[in-house]
Steps between C-alpha positions, in 0.01 A plus 500: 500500500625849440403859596528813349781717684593891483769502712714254765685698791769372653620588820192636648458649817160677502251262427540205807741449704918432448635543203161335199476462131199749392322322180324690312174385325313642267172635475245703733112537525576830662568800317636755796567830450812476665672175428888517415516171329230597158721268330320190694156622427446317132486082589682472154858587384577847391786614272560900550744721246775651727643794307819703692699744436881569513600835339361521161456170445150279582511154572191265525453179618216223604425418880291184536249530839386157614702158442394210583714273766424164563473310864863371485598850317429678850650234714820510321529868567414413894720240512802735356385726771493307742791555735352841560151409585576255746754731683253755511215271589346628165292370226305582219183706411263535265409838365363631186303645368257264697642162574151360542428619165712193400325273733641147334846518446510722893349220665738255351781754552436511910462114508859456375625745669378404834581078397862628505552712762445889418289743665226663324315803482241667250435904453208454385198788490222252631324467183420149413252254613505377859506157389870561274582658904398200691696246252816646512519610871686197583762557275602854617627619776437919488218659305633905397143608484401851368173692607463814331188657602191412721238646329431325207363777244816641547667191452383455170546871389884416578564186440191342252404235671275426913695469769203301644663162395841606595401568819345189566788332393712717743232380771571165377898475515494649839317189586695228383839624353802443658627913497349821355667846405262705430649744260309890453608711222459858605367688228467889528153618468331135496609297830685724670238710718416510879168331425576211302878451711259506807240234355815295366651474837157407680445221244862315540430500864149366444601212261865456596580165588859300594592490184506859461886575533616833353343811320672629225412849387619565137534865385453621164752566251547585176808313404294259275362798268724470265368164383207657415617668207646152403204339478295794375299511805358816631620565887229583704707667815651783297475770765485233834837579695617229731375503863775727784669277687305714799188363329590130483636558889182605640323212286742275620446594909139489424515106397676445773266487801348186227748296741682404174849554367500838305762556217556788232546287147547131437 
């Protein structure tokens, strides 16, 4: 079985603990205003003109988005990376894109992974059925689990899809999965107010569970803008500046009376 991969990071240190290799899969049933990866959004391959410029001259030149790997194609780049991930008490994760998006060739992914020894984690945005959830919980051992926005109207302004379902699924993992990040972008002008911080904070204490470990909080940047013009995309956040670091302070120390571990990024 193979899957369809943008990109494969080595040496990895934001996405799960120690040192991880961060695949990449492609495709996404959200369409966020803010995401920094565009190139994962399309669940086919892409091939983009790169044209550059070095004094007078112009140079051109194809860039293929989305290759597809096979199950022994990943595990021979975790094996060859393996004296670093077991030092570090690493692993690897599953990104995208949405990893779920690629339900199949995941699932198989995790159960190979785990048969031989290596810690996994999905970042995954919650949005696939509960039943793809339950099946693979087993086979990982962190869930890097975004919620974006309570409200769901606004939810689907931003992002295009309910976050009725991904909530539920949320619900769900805190249940029965082993660990849970919970991972909040902070977008300026959509998440980011007294209200909605306030209602966020009062429903992780409400549903929080065990398995609730860590809350990331996940400022917005720009630094994937550029790939907009790439792929011929429009960018939706022209104008949005990043949140202070004052800002993502005080939304930090508000999280933290949640009992849970409180960080800044991944």
């Amino acid at each position: 079985m193979k899957g369809l991969i943008f990109n494969i990071k080595r040496y990895s240190v934001h996405d799960g603990p120690g040192i991880r290799v961060t695949v990449f899969m492609k495709g996404c049933p959200l369409s966020c205003k803010w995401c920094h990866n565009p190139e994962g959004i399309l669940p086919q391959a892409e091939t983009v003109v790169n044209t550059y410029r070095i004094g007078e001259i112009e140079f051109s030149g194809n860039e293929e988005a989305g290759k597809y790997y096979s199950t022994e194609d990943i595990i021979d780049i975790l094996e060859r990376e393996k004296v670093f991930i077991n030092q570090s008490r690493g692993g690897v994760t599953f990104s995208g894109g949405e990893p779920m998006l690629q339900f199949e060739f995941l699932s198989e992914m995790l159960k190979v992974c785990k048969s031989i020894g290596y810690h996994t984690a999905i970042d995954t945005s919650g949005y696939s059925l509960a039943e793809n959830f339950k099946s693979i919980i087993p086979y990982t051992d962190l869930f890097l689990f975004d919620i974006k926005h309570l409200d769901d109207e606004k939810h689907i302004e931003a992002t295009g899809v309910s976050n009725s379902g991904i909530l539920e699924n949320y619900m769900l993992l805190l249940e029965n999965a082993c660990e849970v990040a919970l991972r909040i972008p902070v977008i300026p002008g959509f998440n980011d107010d007294n209200d909605h911080i306030e209602r966020l904070k009062q429903f992780i204490i409400f549903t929080k569970t065990g398995s609730l470990k860590k809350i990331n909080l996940l400022p917005y940047h720009k630094i994937g803008s550029s790939k907009y013009r790439k792929f011929n995309l429009p960018y939706r956040m022209e104008g949005v500046a990043s949140p202070s670091r004052q800002h993502m302070q005080e939304i930090k120390e508000h999280f933290l009376s949640t009992g849970i571990k409180v960080k800044i990024g991944g």
